[in-house]
C-alpha positions as CSV (number, residue, x, y, z in Angstrom):
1,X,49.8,-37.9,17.8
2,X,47.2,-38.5,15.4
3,X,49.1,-38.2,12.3
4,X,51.6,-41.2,14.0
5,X,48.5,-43.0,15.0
6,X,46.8,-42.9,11.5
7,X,50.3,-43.9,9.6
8,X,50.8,-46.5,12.0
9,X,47.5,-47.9,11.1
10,X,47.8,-47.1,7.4
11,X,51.2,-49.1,7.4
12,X,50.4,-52.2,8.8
13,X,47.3,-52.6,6.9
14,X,49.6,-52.3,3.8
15,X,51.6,-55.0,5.4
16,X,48.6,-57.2,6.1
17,X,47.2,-57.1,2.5
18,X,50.9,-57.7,1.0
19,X,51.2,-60.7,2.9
20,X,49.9,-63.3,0.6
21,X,50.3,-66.7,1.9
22,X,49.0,-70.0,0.9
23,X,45.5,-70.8,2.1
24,X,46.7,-72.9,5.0
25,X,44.1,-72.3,8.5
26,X,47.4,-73.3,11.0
27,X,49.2,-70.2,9.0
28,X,46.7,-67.9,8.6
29,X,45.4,-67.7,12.5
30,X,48.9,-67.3,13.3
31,X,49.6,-64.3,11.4
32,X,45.7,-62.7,12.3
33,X,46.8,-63.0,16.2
34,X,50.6,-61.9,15.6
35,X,48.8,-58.8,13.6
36,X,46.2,-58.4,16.2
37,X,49.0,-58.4,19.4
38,X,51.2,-55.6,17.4
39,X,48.2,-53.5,16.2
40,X,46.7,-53.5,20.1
41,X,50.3,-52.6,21.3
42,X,50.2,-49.2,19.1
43,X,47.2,-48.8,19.2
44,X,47.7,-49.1,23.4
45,X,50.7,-47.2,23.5
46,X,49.1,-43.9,21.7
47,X,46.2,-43.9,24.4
48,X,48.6,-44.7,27.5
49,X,50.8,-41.7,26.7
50,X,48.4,-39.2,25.6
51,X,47.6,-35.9,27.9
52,X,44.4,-36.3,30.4
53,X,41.8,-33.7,28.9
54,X,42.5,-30.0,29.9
55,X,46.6,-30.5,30.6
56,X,47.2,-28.0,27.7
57,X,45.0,-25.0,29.1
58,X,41.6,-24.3,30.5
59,X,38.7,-26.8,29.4
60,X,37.4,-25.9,25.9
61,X,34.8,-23.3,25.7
62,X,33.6,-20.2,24.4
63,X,34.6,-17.1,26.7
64,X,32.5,-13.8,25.8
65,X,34.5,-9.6,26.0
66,X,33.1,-8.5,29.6
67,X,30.6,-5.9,29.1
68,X,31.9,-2.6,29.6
69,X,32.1,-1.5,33.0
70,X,30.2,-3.0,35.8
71,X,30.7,-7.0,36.8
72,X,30.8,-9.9,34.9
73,X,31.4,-13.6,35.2
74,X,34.4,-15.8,35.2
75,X,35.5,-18.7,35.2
76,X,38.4,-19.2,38.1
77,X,40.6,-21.8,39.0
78,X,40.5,-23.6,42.3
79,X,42.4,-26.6,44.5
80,X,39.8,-28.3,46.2
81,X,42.3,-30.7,48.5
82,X,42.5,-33.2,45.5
83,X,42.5,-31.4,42.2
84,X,42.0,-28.4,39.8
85,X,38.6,-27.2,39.5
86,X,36.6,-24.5,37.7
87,X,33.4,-22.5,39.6
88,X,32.0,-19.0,37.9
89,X,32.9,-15.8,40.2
90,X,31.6,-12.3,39.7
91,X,33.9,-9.8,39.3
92,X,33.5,-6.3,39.9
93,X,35.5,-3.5,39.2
């Protein structure tokens, strides 16, 4: 997702400073909006379609062993009527 992002951005930059045109003001606000309309499509695009934070596992985080034997703490999942959430729970075994 990145990498498409970055060579999207990487290509029509190259595209932008090969265009050479004459210094004309009617031309060259044409092309800078045409430019900006394509560039906030992809740019658009990539955002609308990427993941909401968390859809590929549990929130990010460092997670310690449990101590041996005894209880620890946990993070478990729970549906609170409108979503997934996270609360700490002792375990004991």
């Amino acid at each position: 997702m990145k990498k498409t992002l970055a060579a999207s951005l990487a290509i029509v930059s190259i595209a932008g400073a090969l265009a050479v045109t004459p210094a004309h003001a009617q031309r060259g606000v044409a092309a800078g909006v045409a430019a900006g309309l394509i560039g906030g499509a992809i740019v658009g695009s990539a955002i609308a379609n990427s993941p909401p934070p968390g859809y590929y596992g549990p929130p990010p985080g460092y997670y310690d062993a449990p101590p041996p034997g005894g209880c620890y703490w946990q993070q478990r999942r729970y549906w609170d009527g409108y979503a997934w959430n996270y609360r700490p729970v002792r375990v004991c075994y």
